[in-house]
C-alpha positions as CSV (number, residue, x, y, z in Angstrom):
1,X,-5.8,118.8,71.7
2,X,-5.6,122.2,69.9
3,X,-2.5,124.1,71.2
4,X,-3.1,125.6,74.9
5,X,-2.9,129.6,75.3
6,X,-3.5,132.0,78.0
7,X,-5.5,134.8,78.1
8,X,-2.9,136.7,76.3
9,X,-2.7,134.0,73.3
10,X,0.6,132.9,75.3
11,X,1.3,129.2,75.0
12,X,2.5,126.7,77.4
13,X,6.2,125.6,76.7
14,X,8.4,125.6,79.1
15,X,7.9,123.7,82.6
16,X,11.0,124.4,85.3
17,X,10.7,121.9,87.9
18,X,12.2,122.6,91.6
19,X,13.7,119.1,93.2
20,X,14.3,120.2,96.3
21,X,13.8,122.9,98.7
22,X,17.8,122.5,99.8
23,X,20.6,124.2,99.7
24,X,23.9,124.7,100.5
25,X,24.5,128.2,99.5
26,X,22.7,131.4,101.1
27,X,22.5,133.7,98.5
28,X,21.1,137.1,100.7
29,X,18.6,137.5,97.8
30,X,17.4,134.2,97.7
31,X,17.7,132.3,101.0
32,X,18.9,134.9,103.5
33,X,21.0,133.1,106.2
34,X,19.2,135.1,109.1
35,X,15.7,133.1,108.1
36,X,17.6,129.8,106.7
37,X,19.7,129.0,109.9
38,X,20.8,125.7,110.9
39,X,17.3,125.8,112.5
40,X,15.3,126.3,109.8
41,X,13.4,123.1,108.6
42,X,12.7,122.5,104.8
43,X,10.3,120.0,103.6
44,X,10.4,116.2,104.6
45,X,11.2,113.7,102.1
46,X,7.2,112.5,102.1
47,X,6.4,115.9,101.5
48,X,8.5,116.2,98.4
49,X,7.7,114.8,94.8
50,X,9.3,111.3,94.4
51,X,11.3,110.8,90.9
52,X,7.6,108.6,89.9
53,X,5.5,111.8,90.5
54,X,8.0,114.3,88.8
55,X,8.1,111.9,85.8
56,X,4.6,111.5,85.8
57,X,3.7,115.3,85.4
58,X,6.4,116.0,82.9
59,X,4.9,113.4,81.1
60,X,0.9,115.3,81.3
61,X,2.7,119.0,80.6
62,X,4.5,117.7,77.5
63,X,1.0,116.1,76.0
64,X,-0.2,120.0,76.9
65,X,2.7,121.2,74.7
66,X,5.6,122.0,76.8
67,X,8.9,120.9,75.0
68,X,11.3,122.6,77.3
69,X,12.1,120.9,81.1
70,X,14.8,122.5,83.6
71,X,15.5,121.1,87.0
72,X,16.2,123.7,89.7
73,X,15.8,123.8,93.3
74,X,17.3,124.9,95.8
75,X,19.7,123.3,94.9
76,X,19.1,120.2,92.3
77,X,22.4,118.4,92.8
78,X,21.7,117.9,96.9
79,X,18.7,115.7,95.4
80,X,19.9,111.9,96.0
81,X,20.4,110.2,92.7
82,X,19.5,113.3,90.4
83,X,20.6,111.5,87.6
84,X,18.3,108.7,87.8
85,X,15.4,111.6,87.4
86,X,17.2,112.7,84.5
87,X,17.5,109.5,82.9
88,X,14.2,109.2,83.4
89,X,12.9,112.3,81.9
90,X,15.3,112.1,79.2
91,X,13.0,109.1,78.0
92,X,9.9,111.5,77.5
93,X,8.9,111.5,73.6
94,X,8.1,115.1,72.6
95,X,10.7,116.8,74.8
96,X,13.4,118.5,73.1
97,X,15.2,120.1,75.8
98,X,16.2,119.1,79.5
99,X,18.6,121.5,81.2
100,X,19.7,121.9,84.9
101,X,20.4,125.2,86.8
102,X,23.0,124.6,89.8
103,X,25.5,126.7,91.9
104,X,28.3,124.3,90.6
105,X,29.5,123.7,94.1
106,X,28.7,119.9,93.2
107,X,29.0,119.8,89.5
108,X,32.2,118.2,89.1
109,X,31.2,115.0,91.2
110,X,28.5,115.3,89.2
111,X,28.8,116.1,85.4
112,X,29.7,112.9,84.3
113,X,26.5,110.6,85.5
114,X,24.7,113.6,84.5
115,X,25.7,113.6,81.0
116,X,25.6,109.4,80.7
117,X,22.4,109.9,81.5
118,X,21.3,112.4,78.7
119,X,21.1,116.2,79.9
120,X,20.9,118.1,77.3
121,X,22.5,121.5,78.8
122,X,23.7,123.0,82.0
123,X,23.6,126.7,83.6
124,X,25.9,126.9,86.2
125,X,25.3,130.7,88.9
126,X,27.9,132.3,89.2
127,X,27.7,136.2,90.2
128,X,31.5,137.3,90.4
129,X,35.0,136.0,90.3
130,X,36.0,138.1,92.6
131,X,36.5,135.6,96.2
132,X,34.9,138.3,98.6
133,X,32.0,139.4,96.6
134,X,31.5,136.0,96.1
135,X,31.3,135.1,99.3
136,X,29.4,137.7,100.3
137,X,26.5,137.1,97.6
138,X,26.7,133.3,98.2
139,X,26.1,133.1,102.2
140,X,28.5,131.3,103.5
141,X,32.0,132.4,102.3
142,X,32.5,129.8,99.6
143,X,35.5,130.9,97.2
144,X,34.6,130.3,93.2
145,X,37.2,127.5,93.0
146,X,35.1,124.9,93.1
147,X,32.3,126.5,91.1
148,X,35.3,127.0,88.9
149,X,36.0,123.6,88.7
150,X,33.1,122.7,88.4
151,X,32.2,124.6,85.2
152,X,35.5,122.9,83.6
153,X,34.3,119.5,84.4
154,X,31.1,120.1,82.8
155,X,32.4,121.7,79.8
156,X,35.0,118.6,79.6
157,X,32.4,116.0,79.7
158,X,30.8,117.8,76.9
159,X,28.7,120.4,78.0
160,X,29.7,122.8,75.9
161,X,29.0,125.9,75.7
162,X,27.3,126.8,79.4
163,X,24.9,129.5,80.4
164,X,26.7,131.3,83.2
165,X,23.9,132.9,85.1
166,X,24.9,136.4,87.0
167,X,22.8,138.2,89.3
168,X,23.8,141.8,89.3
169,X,23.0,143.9,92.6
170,X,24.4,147.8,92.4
171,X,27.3,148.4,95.1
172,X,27.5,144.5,94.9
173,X,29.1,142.9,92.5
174,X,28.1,145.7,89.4
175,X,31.8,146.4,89.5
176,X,32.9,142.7,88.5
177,X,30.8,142.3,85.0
178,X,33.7,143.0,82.7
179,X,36.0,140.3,84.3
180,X,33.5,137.8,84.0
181,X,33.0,139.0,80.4
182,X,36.3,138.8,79.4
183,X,37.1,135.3,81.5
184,X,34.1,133.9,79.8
185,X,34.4,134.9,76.1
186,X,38.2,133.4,76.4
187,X,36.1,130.1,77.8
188,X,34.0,129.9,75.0
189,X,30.8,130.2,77.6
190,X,27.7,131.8,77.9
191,X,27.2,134.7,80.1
192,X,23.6,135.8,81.3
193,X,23.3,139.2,83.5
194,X,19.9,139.1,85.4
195,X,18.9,142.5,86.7
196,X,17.6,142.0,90.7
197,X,14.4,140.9,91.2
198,X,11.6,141.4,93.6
199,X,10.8,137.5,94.2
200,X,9.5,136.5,97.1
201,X,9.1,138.6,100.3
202,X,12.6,137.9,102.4
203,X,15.4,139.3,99.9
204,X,14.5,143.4,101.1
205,X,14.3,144.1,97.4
206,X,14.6,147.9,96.2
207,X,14.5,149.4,92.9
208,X,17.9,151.2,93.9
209,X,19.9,148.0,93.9
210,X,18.8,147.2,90.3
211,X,21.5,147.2,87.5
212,X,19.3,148.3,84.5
213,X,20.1,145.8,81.2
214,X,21.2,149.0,79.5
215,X,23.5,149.9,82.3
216,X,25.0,146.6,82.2
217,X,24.9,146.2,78.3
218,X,26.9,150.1,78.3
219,X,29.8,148.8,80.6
220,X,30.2,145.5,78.9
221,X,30.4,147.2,75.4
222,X,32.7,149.7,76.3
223,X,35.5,147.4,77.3
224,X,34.3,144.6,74.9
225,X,32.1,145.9,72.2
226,X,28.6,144.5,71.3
227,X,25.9,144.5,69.3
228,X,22.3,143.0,69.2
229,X,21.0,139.8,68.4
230,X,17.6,138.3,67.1
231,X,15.8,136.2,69.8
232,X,16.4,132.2,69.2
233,X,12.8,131.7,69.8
234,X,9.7,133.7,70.6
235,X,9.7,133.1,74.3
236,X,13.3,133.7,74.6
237,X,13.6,135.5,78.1
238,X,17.3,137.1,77.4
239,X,18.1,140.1,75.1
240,X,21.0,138.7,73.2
241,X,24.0,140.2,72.1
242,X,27.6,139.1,70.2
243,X,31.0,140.7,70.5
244,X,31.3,142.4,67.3
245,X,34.6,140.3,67.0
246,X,32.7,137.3,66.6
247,X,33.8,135.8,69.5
248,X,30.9,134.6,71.2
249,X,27.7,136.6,73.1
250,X,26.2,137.3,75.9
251,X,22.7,138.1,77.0
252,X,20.7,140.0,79.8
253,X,17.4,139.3,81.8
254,X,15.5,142.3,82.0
255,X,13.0,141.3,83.9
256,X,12.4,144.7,85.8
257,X,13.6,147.3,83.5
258,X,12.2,145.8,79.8
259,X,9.5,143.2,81.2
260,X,8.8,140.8,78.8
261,X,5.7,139.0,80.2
262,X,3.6,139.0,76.7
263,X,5.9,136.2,75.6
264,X,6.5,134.0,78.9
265,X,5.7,130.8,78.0
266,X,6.8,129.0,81.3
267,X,5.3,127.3,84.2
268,X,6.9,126.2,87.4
269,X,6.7,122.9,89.9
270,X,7.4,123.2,93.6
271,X,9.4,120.5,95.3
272,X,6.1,119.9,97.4
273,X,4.2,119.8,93.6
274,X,2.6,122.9,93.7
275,X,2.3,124.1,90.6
276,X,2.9,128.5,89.5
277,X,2.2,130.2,86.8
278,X,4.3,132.9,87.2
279,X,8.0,133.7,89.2
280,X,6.0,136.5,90.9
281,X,2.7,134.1,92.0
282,X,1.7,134.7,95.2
283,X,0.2,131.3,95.7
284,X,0.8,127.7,93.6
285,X,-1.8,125.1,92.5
286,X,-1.9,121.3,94.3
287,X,-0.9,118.7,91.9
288,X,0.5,116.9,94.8
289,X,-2.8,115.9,96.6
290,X,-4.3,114.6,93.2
291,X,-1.3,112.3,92.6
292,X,-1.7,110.6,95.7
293,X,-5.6,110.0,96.0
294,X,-5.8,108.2,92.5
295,X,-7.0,111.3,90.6
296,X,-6.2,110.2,86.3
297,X,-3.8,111.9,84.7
298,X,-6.7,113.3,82.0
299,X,-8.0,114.4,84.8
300,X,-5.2,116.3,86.1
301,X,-4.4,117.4,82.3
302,X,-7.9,119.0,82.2
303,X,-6.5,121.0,85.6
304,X,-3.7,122.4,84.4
305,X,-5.3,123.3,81.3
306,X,-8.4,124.9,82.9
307,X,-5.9,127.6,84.9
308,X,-3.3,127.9,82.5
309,X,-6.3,128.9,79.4
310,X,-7.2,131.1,82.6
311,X,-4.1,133.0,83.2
312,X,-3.7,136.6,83.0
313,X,-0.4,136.7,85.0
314,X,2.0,140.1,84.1
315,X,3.3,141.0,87.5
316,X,6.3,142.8,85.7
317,X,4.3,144.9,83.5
318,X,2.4,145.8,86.6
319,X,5.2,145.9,89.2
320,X,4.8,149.5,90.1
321,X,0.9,149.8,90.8
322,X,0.8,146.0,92.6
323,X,3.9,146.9,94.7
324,X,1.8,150.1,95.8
325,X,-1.0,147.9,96.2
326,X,1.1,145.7,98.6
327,X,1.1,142.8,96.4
328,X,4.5,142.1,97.3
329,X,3.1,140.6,100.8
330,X,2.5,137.3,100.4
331,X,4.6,135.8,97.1
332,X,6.8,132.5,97.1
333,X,10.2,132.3,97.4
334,X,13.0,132.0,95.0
335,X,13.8,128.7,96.6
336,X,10.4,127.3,96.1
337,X,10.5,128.0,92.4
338,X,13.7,128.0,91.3
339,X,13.7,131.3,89.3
């Protein structure tokens, strides 16, 4: 099969795959405790891809050219036995790449089985050092030590270096960048600023609370100067930048501010195996239903190509006119994709 493209000539590369609709923080832009209560009930396991299903499509969106897997959730590591999926996906000839996003809370029960069982690289989210913003952004009052703690494990059992993944929300925790800057160019770690997004409907989103990447970029530099780096790879979603003493770098997400949608490469799998073409979809694709009623897997391979040669998604590009339009009613949820 010739190489897949969208409408835009963009090709398909990168598939993120949510595990689970759990978890155990309640970040307010994310999974707001007031709708996530201790009443609020997620998907059952039969609703929920089994390890065979998940391995079974990565297998179908590799022969369509993806190269790049990442497991998200929710949260990935409440999945029973995560590592067993990641053994298993780890086995898939023609990926080059299989990372994990988590909160950390977990990761130091965790990192070892993970690595034995051949993950390639870890983020970890972590949006302040500070114990009370923390708290705050995470839900439930959790303090960073075991995120913390976590992170060390992880970079112990030879996950080194880690993306550090930092949600920045003005009057929030925009006052706490240069710590984690400094704390994690001593550490030898990655840092990743993502400026506030608009996904899903529930988080009360407004373009006030919106750190711009140059804002964020300015303070950084000023205690800790920088200067710009050439993308990794053409699909590369963060604007990278080193410390001009050579001491490692840092990168932002600009997804708002500098949309880069003429180079997103990436597709996303919902824990109930709906499948979305882009963070800001307002509805997902069944792969689920097909997997279970015998469909072949050319069959589902001539599926996904027929919508993805079809797609023409650039919400960010077009964020002001759909917002106006009231597009922002009826998107999924952070949760459901996994950012």
């Amino acid at each position: 099969m010739s190489e897949l493209k969208d409408k835009f000539g963009r090709p398909l590369n990168d598939l993120r795959v949510s595990v689970t609709d759990r978890c155990n923080f309640r970040c307010p832009f994310c999974m707001p405790a007031e709708t996530f209560g201790e009443r609020y009930e997620f998907l059952p396991k039969t609703e929920i891809l089994t390890f065979e299903e998940i391995v079974r499509v990565a297998k179908i969106f590799v022969d369509l050219g993806v190269s790049k897997v990442r497991l998200t959730g929710g949260e990935p590591l409440l999945r029973n036995d995560i590592e067993v999926l990641v053994y298993q996906l780890a086995g898939i000839k023609g990926m080059t790449d299989l990372a994990l996003t988590t909160n950390g809370y977990l990761l130091t029960e965790k990192a070892q089985a993970l690595k034995d069982a051949g993950l390639h690289r870890i983020t970890v989210s972590l949006h302040s050092l500070d114990d009370e913003v923390f708290g705050k952004m995470n839900g439930q009052g959790f303090t960073t030590e075991r995120v913390l703690q976590g992170i060390e494990t992880a970079a112990r059992v030879g996950f080194s270096p880690l993306k550090i993944n930092v949600v920045v929300q003005k009057g929030v925790n925009g006052h706490t960048l240069v710590d984690l800057a400094r704390f994690f160019k001593r550490r030898g770690h990655v840092l990743r600023f993502i400026e506030y997004m608009d996904v899903g409907t529930l988080n009360g989103w407004r373009m006030d609370d919106v750190v711009s990447a140059d804002e964020i970029i300015r303070r950084i530099d000023k205690e800790l100067p920088l200067e710009p780096l050439e993308r990794s790879y053409p699909s590369e979603v963060a604007l990278r930048y080193r410390y001009t003493d050579g001491k490692g770098e840092i990168g932002v997400i600009a997804s708002v501010t500098k949309p880069f949608c003429g180079d997103c490469a990436r597709i996303r799998l919902s824990a109930e195996g709906k499948f979305y073409t882009c963070l800001f979809a307002s509805q997902g694709h069944d792969l689920k239903t097909h997997l279970r009623t015998g469909a072949s897997d050319e069959s589902i391979k001539e599926l996904i190509a027929s919508i993805w040669s079809n797609r023409t998604d650039r919400y960010s590009e077009e964020r002001a006119q759909l917002l106006e339009a009231g597009a922002h009613a009826t998107r999924a949820e952070m949760f459901q994709l996994g950012g």
